[in-house]
C-alpha positions as CSV (number, residue, x, y, z in Angstrom):
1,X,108.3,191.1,136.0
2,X,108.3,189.1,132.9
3,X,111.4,189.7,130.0
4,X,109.6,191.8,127.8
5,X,108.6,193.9,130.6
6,X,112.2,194.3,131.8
7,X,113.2,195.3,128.6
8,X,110.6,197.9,128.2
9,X,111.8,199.2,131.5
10,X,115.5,199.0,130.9
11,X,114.5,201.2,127.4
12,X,113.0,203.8,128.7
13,X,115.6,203.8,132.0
14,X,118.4,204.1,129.5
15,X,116.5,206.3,127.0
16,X,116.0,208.9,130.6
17,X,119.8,208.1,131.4
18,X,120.8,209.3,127.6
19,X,118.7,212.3,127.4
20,X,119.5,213.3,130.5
21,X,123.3,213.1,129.4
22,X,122.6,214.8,126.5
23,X,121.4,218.1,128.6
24,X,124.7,217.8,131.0
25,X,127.2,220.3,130.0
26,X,130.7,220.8,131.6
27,X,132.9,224.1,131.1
28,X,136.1,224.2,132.1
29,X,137.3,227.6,133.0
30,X,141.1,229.2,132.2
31,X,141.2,230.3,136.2
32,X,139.8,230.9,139.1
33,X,136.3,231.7,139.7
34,X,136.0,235.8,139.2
35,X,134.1,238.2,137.1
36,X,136.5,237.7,133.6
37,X,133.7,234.6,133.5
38,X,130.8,236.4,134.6
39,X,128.4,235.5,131.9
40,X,128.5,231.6,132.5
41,X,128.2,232.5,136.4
42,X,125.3,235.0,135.4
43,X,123.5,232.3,133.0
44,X,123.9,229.7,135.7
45,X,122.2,231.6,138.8
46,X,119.9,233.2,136.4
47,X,118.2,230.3,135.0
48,X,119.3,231.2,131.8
49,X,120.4,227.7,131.3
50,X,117.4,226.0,132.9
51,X,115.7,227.4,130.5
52,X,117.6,225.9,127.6
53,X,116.9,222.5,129.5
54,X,120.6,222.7,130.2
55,X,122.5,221.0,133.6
56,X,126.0,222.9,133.3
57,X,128.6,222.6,135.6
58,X,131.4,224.8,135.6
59,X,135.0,224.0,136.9
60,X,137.2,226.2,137.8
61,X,140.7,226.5,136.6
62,X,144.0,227.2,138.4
63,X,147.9,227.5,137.9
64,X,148.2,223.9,137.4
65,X,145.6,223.5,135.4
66,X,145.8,223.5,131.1
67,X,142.5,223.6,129.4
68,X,143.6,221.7,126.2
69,X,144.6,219.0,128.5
70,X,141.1,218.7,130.2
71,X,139.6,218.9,127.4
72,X,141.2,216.6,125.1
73,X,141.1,214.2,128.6
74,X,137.2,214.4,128.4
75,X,137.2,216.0,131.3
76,X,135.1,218.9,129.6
77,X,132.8,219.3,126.7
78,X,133.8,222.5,126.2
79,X,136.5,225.1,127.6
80,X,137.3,228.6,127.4
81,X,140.6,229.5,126.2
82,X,143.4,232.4,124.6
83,X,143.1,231.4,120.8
84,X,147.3,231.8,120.7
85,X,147.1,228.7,123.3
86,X,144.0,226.9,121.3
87,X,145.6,227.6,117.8
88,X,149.0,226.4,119.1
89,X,147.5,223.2,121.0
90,X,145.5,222.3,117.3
91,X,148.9,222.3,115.3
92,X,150.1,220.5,117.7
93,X,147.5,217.8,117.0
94,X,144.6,218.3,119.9
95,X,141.9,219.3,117.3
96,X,140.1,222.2,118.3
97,X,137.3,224.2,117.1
98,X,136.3,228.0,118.3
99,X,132.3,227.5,118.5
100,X,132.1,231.5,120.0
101,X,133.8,234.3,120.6
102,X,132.2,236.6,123.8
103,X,135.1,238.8,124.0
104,X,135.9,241.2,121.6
105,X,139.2,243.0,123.2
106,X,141.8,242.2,124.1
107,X,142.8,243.1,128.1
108,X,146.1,242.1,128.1
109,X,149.0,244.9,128.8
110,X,152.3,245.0,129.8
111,X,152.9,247.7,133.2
112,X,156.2,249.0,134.1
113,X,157.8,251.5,136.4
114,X,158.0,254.4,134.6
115,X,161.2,255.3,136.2
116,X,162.6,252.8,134.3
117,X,162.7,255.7,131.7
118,X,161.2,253.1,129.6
119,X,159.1,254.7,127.2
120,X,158.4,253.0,123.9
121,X,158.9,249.3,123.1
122,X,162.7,249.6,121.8
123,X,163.2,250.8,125.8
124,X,162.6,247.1,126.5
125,X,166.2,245.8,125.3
126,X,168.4,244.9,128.7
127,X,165.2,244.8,130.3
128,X,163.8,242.3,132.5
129,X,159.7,241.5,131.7
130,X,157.1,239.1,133.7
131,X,155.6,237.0,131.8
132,X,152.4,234.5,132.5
133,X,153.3,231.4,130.2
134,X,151.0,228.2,130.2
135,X,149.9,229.2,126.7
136,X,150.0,232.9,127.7
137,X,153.1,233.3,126.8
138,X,152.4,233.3,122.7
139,X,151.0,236.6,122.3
140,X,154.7,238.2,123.7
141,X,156.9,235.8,122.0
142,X,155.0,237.1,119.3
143,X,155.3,240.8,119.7
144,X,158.8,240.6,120.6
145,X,159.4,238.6,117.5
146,X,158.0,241.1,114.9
147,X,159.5,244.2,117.1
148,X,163.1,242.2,116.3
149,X,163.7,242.1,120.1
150,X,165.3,238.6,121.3
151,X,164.2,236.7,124.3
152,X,167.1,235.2,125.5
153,X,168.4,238.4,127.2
154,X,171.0,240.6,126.7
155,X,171.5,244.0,126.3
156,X,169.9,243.8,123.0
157,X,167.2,241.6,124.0
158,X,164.7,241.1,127.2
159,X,165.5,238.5,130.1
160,X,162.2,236.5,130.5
161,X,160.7,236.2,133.8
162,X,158.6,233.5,134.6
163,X,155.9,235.1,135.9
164,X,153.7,233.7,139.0
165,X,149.9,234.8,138.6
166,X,150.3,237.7,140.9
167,X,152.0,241.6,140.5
168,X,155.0,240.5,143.5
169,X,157.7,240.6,140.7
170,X,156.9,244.4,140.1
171,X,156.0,245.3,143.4
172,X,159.4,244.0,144.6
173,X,161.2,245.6,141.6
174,X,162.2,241.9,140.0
175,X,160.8,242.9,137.0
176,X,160.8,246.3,135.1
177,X,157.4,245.5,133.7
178,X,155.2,242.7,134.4
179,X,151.6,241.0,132.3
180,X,148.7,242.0,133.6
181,X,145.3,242.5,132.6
182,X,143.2,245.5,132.7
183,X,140.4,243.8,134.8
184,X,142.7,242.4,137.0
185,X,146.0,242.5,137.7
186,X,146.5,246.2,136.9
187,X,144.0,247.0,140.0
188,X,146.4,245.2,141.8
189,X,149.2,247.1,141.3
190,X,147.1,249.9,142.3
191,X,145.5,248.6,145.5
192,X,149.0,248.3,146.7
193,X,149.7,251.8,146.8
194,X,150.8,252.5,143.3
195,X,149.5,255.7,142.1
196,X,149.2,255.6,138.2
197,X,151.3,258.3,137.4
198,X,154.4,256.6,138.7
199,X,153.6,253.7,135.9
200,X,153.6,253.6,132.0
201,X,151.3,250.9,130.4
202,X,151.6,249.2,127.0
203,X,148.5,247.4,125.7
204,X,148.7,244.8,123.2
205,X,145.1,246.5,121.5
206,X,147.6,249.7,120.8
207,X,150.6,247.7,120.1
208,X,148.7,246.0,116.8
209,X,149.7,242.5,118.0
210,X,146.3,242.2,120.2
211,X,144.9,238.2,119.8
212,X,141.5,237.0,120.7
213,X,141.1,236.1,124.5
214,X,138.5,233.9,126.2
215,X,137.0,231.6,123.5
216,X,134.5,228.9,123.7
217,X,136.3,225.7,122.5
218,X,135.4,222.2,121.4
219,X,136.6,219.0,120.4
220,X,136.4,218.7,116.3
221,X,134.5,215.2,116.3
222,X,132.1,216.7,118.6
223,X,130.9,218.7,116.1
224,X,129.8,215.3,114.3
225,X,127.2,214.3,116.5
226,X,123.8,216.2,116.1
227,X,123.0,216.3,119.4
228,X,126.2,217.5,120.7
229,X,125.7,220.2,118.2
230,X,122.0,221.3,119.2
231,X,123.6,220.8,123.1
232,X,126.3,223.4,122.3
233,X,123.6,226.0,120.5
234,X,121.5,226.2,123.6
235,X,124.9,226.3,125.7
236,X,125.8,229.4,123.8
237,X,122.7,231.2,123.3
238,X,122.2,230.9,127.3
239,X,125.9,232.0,127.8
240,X,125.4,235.1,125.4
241,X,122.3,236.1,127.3
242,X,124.3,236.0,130.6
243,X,127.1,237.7,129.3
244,X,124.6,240.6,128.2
245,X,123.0,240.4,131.4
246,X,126.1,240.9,133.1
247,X,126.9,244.0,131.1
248,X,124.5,245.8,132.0
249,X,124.3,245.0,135.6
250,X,128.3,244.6,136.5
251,X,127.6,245.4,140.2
252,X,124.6,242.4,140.9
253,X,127.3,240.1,138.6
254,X,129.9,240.8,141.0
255,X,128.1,240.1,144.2
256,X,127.0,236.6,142.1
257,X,130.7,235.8,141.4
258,X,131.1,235.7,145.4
259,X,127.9,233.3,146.2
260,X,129.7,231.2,143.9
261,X,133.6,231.6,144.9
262,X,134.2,228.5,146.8
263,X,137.3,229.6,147.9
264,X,136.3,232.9,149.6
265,X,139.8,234.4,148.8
266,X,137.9,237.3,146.1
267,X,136.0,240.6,147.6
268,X,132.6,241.9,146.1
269,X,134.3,245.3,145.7
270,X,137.4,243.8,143.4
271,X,134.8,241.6,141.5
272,X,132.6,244.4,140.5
273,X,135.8,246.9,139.5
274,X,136.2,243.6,137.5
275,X,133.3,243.3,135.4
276,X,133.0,246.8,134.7
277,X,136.7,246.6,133.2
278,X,135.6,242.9,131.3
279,X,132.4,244.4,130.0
280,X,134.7,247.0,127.8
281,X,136.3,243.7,126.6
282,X,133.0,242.1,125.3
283,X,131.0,244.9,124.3
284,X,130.6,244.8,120.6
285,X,130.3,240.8,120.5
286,X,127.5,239.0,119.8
287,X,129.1,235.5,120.5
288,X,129.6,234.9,116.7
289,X,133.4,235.0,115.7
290,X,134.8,238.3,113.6
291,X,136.8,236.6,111.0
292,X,138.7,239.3,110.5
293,X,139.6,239.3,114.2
294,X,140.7,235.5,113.3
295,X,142.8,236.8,110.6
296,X,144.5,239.9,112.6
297,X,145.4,236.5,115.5
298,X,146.6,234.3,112.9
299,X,148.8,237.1,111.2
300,X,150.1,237.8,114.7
301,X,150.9,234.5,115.4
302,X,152.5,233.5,112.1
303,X,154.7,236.9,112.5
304,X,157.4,235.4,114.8
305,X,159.9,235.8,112.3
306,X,162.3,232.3,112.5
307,X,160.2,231.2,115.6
308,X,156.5,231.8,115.2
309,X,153.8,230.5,117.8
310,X,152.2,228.5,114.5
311,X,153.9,227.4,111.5
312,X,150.8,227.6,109.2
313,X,147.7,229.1,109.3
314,X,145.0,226.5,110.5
315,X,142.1,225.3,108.7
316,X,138.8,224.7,110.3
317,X,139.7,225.9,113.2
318,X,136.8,227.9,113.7
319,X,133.0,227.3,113.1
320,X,129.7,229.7,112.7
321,X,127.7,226.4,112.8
322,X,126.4,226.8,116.7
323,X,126.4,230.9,116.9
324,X,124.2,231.0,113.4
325,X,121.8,228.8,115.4
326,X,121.9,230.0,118.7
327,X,121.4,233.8,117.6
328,X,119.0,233.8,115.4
């Protein structure tokens, strides 16, 4: 093979190489595989991604796993996370950009035993409260701050308790209320024996102190390159269509959330009670970020009186670029 054939061949090797690279998408999740990330699950094992000419590979996440991290690692192109954790992680210099917004609601509550007597957020003073941190923590900080209720314990203030991912701490009555979320956790509590009378739930939706959960996240500079761009519309617009898909059809995208559980440690029965919960959560989204949603988060954030989660309110941290595209 002469030079100029070589060269030819390398070119069009390459040029393969690059465009198949430009169709390979990697999502890094915020936890384990389960139905709170049905639509990406659904999308993948519908084809909804093949037919975007799409190769995505999702990784699942875990308790010792930060999405920022990976992402800002180049581990990901792209990663779903709470925007309290993203917004805090961009003032902290990792530049991040929302791209999409599947859920709309907020799942996140606080349960406690009701014979606590508590029975309205002041009853939380001398009390002891779970709480999931890794970036989750932001949202309570938050509401404690503008309810005037200090951390650091007390009898005038809540005694923090690092919370595992699990409901032990309330089961075993080290904790007078614990996080948990309404697709999750909460049936926890209950498939242990609790009946739901003997427990008094708080959500963060009633509180007024709700932030945006489960957004799709980028790296800033990405959003430079063209073809990263028209990569992330067709990521999205297959994503969307699984997440609708899996809506209306919560049982068939539990049962796909187990073919794709490596671990085997989730049951169809849990996953499905799942996705009915999470498809409460993104009913009413489109993909497309509410900016007024972004306001009510940044307002929340930015209300923690002398210690707030952010110290300004971000700019450009947020983009209608790829969801204008990919919806219309």
């Amino acid at each position: 093979m002469n030079k100029t054939m070589i060269a030819a061949a390398l070119a069009v090797g390459l040029g393969g190489m690059a465009q198949a690279q430009d169709n390979d998408v990697s999502l890094q999740l915020q936890w384990v595989t389960q139905s709170q990330f049905a639509g990406y699950y659904v999308a993948l094992d519908q084809g909804f991604y093949d037919e975007e000419g799409l190769n995505v590979t999702i990784l699942p996440g875990g308790p010792d796993i930060a999405p920022p991290q990976v992402l800002a690692g180049g581990g990901a192109d792209a990663m779903l996370n709470w925007m309290p954790s993203a917004l805090a992680a961009r003032e902290r210099g990792l530049p991040v950009v929302n791209i999409a917004q599947p859920f709309k609601t907020s799942g996140l509550m606080l349960t406690c035993w009701k014979d606590t007597g508590i029975e309205s957020v002041e009853d939380f003073r001398g009390r002891t409260i779970g709480v999931w941190f890794f970036g989750n923590e932001y949202p309570f900080l938050s509401w404690m701050a503008q309810a005037g209720i200090p951390t650091d314990g007390g009898p005038d203030g809540v005694t923090v308790l690092r919370q595992g991912f699990n409901v032990d701490p309330l089961l075993q009555r080290e904790a007078d209320c614990i996080s948990t979320m309404t697709y999750n956790e909460y049936g926890q509590v209950l498939d242990a024996g609790v009946d739901p009378a003997e427990l008094v739930t708080f959500m963060y939706e009633d509180q007024g102190v709700a932030t945006l959960e489960d957004g799709i996240w980028v790296l800033e500079q990405n959003l430079e390159d063209p073809a990263f761009v028209e990569k992330m519309v067709r990521f999205v617009r297959a994503s969307m269509k699984g997440w609708k898909w899996a809506e209306e059809n919560p049982e068939a995208a539990g049962a796909i959330i187990i073919e794709y559980d490596e671990t085997g440690a989730q049951s169809e029965a849990a996953q499905i009670r799942m996705m009915q919960e999470v498809a409460k959560l993104t009913a009413g989204s489109n993909g497309a970020l509410d900016p007024a949603d972004y306001e009510r988060t940044v307002a929340t954030l930015l209300g923690g009186g002398s210690d707030p989660v952010i110290s300004t309110a971000p700019t450009g941290a947020w983009t209608h670029v790829i969801t204008d595209q990919a919806l219309n």
